[in-house]
SERO-4910 file (N, C-alpha, C, O; in steps of 0.05 Angstrom, whole numbers):
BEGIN
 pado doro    nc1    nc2    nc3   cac1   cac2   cac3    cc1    cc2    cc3    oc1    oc2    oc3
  Unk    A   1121   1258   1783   1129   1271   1757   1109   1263   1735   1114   1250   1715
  Unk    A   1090   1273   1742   1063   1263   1709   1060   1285   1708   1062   1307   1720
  Unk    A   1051   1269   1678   1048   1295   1654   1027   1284   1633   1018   1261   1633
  Unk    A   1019   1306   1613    994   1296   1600    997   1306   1575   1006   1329   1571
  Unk    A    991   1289   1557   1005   1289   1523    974   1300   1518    954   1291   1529
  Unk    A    974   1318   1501    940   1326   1488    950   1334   1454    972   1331   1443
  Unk    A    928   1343   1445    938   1350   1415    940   1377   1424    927   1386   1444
  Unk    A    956   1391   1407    957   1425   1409    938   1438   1403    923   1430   1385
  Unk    A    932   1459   1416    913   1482   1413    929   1516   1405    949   1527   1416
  Unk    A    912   1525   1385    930   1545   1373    935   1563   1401    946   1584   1393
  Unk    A    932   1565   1430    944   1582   1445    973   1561   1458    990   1570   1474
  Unk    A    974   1544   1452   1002   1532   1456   1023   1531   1429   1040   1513   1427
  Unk    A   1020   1551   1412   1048   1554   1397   1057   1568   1402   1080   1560   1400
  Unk    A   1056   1595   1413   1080   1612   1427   1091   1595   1442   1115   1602   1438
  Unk    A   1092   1578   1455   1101   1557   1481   1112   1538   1465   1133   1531   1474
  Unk    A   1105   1528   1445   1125   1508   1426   1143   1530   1413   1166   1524   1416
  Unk    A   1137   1562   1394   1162   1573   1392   1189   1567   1409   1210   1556   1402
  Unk    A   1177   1581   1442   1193   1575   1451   1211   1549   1465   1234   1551   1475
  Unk    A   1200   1530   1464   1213   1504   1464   1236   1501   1442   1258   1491   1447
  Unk    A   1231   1508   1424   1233   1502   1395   1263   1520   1395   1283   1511   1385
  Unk    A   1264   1548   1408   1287   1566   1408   1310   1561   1416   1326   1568   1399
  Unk    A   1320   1550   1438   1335   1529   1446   1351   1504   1424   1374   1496   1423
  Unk    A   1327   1498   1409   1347   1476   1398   1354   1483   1365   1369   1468   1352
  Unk    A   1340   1506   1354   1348   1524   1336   1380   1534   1344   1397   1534   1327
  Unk    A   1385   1542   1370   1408   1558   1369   1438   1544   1375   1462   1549   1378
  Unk    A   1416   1520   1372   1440   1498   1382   1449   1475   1358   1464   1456   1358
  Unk    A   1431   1488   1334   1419   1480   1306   1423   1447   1302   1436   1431   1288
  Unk    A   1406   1446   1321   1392   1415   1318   1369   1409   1315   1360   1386   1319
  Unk    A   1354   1429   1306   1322   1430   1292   1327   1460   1276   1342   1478   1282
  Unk    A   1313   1458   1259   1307   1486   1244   1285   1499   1253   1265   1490   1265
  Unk    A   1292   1530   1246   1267   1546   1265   1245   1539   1240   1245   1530   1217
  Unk    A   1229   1548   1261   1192   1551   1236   1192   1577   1248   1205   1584   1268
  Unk    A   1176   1594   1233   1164   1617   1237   1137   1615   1249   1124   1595   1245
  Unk    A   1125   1635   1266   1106   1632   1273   1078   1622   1261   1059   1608   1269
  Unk    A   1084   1637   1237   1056   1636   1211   1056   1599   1205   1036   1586   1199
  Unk    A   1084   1591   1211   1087   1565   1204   1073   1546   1219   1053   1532   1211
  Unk    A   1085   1546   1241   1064   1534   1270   1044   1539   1267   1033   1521   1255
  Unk    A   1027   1562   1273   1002   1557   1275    983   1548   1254    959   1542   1258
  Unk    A   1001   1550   1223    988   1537   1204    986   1504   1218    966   1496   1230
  Unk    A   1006   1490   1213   1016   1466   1224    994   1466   1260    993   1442   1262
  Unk    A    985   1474   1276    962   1473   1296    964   1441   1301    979   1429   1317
  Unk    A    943   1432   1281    938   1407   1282    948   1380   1278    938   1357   1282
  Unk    A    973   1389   1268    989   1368   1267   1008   1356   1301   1018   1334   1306
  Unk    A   1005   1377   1315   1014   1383   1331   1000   1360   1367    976   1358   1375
  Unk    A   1021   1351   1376   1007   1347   1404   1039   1357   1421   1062   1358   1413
  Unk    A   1030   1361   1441   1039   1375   1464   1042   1353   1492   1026   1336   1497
  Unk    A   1063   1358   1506   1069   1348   1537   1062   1375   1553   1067   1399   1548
  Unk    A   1052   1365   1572   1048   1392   1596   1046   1383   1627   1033   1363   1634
  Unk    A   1058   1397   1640   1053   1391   1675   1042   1412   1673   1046   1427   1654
  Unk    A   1022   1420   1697   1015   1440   1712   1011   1465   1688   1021   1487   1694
  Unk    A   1003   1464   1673    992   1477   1646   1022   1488   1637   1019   1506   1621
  Unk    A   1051   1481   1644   1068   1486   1630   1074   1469   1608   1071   1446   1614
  Unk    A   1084   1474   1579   1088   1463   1555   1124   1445   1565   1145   1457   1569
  Unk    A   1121   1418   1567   1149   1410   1567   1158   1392   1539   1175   1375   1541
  Unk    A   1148   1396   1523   1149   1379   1494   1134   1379   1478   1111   1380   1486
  Unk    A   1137   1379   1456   1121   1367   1427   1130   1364   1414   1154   1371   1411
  Unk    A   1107   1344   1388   1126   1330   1372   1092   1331   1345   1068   1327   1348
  Unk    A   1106   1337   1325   1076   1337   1303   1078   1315   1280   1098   1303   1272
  Unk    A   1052   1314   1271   1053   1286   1250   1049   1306   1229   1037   1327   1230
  Unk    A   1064   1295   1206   1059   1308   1184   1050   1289   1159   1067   1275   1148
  Unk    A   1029   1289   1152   1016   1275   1135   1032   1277   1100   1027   1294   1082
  Unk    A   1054   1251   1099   1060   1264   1065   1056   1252   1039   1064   1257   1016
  Unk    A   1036   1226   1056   1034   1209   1027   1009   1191   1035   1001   1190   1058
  Unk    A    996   1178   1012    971   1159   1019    975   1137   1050    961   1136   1071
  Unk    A    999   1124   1043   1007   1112   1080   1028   1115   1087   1041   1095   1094
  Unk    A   1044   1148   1088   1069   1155   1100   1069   1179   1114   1064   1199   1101
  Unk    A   1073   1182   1139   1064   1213   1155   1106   1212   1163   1120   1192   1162
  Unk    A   1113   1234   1168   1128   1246   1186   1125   1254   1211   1105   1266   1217
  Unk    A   1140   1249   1226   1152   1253   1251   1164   1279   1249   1185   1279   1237
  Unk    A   1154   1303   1258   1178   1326   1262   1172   1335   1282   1153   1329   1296
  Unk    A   1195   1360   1289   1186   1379   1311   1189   1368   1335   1181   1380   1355
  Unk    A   1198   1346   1337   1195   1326   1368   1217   1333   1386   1239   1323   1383
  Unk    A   1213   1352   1405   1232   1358   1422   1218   1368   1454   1196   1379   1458
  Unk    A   1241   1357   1474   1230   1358   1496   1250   1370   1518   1274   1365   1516
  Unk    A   1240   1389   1542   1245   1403   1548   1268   1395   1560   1267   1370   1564
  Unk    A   1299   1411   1570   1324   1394   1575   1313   1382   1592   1308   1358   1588
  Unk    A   1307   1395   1617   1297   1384   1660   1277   1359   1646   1270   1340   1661
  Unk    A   1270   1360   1625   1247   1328   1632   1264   1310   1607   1252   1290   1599
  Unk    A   1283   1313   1598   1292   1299   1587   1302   1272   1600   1319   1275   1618
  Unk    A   1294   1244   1593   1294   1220   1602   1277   1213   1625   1286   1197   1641
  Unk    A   1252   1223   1627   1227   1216   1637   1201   1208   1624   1177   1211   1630
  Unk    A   1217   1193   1596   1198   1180   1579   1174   1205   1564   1152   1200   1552
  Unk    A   1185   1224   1569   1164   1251   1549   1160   1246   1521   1140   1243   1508
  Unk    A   1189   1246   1514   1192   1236   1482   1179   1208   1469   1170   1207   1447
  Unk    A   1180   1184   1489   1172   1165   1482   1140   1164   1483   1128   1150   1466
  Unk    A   1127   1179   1501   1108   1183   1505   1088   1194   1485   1065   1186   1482
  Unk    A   1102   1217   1470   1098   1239   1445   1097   1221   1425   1075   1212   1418
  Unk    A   1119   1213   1414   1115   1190   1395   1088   1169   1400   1067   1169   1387
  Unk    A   1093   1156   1418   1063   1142   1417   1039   1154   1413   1028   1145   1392
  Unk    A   1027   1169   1425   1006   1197   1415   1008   1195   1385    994   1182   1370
  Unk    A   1026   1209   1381   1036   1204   1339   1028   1186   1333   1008   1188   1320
  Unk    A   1038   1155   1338   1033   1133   1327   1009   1127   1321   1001   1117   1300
  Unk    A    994   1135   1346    968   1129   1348    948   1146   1323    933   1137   1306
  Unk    A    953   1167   1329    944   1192   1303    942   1182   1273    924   1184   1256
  Unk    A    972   1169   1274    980   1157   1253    963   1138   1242    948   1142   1223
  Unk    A    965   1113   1259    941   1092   1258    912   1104   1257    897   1088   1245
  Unk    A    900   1123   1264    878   1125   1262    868   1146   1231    845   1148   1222
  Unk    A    885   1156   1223    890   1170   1196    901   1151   1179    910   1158   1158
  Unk    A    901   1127   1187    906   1106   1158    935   1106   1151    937   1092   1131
  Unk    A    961   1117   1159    980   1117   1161    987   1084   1165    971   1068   1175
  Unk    A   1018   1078   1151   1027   1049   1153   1046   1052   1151   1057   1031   1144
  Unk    A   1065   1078   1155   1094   1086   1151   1096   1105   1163   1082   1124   1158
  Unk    A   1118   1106   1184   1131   1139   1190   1157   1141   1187   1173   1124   1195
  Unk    A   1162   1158   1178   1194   1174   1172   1193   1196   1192   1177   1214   1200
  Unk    A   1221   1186   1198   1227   1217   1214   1265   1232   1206   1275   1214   1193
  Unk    A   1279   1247   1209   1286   1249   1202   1309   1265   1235   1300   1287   1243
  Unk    A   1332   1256   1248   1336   1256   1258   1369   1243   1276   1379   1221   1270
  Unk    A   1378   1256   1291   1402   1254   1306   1407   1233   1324   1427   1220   1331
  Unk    A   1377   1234   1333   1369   1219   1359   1366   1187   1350   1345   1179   1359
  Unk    A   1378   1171   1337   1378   1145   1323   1374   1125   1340   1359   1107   1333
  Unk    A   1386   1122   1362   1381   1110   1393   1344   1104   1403   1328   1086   1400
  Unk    A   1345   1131   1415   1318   1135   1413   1299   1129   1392   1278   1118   1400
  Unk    A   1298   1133   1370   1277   1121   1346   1293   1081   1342   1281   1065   1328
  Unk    A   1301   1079   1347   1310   1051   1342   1297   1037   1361   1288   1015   1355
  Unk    A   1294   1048   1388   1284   1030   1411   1252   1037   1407   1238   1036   1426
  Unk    A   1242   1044   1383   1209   1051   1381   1210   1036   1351   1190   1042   1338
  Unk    A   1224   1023   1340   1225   1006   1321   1229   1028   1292   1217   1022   1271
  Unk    A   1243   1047   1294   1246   1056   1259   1282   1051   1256   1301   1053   1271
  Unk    A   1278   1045   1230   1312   1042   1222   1315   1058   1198   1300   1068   1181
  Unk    A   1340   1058   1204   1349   1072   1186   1343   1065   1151   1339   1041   1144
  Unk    A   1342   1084   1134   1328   1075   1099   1353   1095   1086   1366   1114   1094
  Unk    A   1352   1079   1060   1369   1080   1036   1353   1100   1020   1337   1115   1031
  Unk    A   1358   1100    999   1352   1119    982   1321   1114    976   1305   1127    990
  Unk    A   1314   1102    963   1286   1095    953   1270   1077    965   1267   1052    965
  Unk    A   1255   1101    978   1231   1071    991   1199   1082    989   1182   1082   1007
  Unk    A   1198   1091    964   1170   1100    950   1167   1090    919   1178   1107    905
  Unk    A   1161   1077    911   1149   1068    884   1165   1096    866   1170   1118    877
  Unk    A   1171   1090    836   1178   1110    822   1152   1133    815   1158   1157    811
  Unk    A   1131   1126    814   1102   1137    812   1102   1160    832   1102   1184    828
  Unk    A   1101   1148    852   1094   1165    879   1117   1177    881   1109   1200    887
  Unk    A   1150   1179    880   1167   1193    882   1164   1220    863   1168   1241    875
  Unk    A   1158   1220    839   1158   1235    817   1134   1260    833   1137   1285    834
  Unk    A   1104   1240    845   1085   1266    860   1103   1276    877   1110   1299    874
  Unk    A   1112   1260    898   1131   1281    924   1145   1300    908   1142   1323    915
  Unk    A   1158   1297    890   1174   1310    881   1168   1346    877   1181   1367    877
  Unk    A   1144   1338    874   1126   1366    870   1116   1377    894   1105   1398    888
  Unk    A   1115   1374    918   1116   1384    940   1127   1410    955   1141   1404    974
  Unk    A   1125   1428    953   1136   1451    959   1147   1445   1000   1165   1459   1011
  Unk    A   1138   1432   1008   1149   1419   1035   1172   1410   1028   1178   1394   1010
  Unk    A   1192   1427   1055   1222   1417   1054   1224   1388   1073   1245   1375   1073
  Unk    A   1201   1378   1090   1203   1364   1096   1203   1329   1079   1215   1308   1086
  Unk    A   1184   1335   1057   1179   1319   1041   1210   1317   1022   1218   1294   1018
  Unk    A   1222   1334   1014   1246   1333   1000   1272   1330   1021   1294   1328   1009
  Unk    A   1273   1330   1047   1280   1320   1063   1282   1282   1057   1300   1270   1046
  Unk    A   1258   1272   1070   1255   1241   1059   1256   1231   1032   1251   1207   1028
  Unk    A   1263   1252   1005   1269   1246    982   1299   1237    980   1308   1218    967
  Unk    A   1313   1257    997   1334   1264   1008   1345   1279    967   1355   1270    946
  Unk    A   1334   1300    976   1336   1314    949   1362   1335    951   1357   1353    967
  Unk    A   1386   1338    940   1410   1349    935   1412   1382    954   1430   1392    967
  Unk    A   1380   1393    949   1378   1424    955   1381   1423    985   1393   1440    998
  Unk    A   1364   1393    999   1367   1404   1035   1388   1385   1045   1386   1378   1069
  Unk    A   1408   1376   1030   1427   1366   1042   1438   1389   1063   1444   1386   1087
  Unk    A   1439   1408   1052   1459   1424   1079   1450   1427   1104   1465   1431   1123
  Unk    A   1415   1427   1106   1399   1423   1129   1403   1395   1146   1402   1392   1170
  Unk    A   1409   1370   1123   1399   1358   1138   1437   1337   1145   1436   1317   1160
  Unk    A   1456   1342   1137   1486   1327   1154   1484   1330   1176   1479   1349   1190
  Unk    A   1489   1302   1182   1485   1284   1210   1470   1272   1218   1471   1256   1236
  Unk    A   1453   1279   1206   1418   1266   1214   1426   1243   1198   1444   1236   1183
  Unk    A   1397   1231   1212   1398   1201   1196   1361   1196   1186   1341   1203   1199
  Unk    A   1361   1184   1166   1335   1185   1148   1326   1153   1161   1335   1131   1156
  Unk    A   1301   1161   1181   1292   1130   1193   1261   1123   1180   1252   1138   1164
  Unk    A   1252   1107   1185   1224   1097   1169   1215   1077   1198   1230   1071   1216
  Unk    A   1192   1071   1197   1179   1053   1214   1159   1042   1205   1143   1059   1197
  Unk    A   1152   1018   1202   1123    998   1196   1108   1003   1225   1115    999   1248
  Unk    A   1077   1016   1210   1060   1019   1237   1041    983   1237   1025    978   1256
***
């Protein structure tokens, strides 16, 4: 059962759409539009057997040393064959090599990010300076980890995690 984590290439987002469709309808991730993904390309790494897509998960860069975790989902049949944990590390690594020293992710799966060391965070864990720039971010992801009033309805149940890289 091996598999091989790479970064994405813009002919693997139709193949993350559809990964991605599934857990939209089951509304435990929000859809992206296509224009969205392939903007997002590079943020992106991918799981694959046999040139099929069974996962991905993208870094999203949102502050001098704070990236996001999103998009991290893995296919049901390979679920608990370490794909996810796998993806994350890839990230981490990305992370670390882009100067990153914080990830937030934003998420259901609290189990899973706990056993990769992120916990759960309170309201404020950005300087008043740097909160005031996020604030200006047109990214719902970034007002997500603000935990700003407008995406509360996106985001009940989830839980707002942080990690020291």
């Amino acid at each position: 059962m091996s598999y091989t984590v790479r970064p994405a290439r813009s002919a693997d987002i139709l193949g993350i759409h559809r990964l991605l469709e599934p857990m939209v309808d089951r509304r435990i991730l929000l859809g992206k539009d296509l224009a969205v993904l392939y903007g997002a390309t590079q943020e992106f790494v991918v799981a694959e057997r046999d040139g099929e897509l069974i996962g991905c998960g993208a870094l999203h860069v949102m502050w001098e040393d704070l990236g996001e975790i999103r998009t991290l989902l893995v296919r049901e049949d390979w679920l608990h064959h370490g794909v996810g944990g796998a993806i994350v590390g890839a990230l981490e690594e990305r992370a670390v090599q882009l100067g990153l020293s914080r990830l937030f992710c934003l998420t259901f799966e609290v189990d899973f990010f706990t056993r990769r060391g992120f916990a759960p965070i309170g309201e404020q864990v950005v300087d008043p300076d740097v909160y005031s720039q996020l604030l200006r971010s047109p990214d719902e992801g970034v007002a997500e980890f603000l935990d700003l009033a407008h995406v509360k309805p996106n985001t009940l149940g989830n839980t707002r995690m942080l990690k020291e890289l």
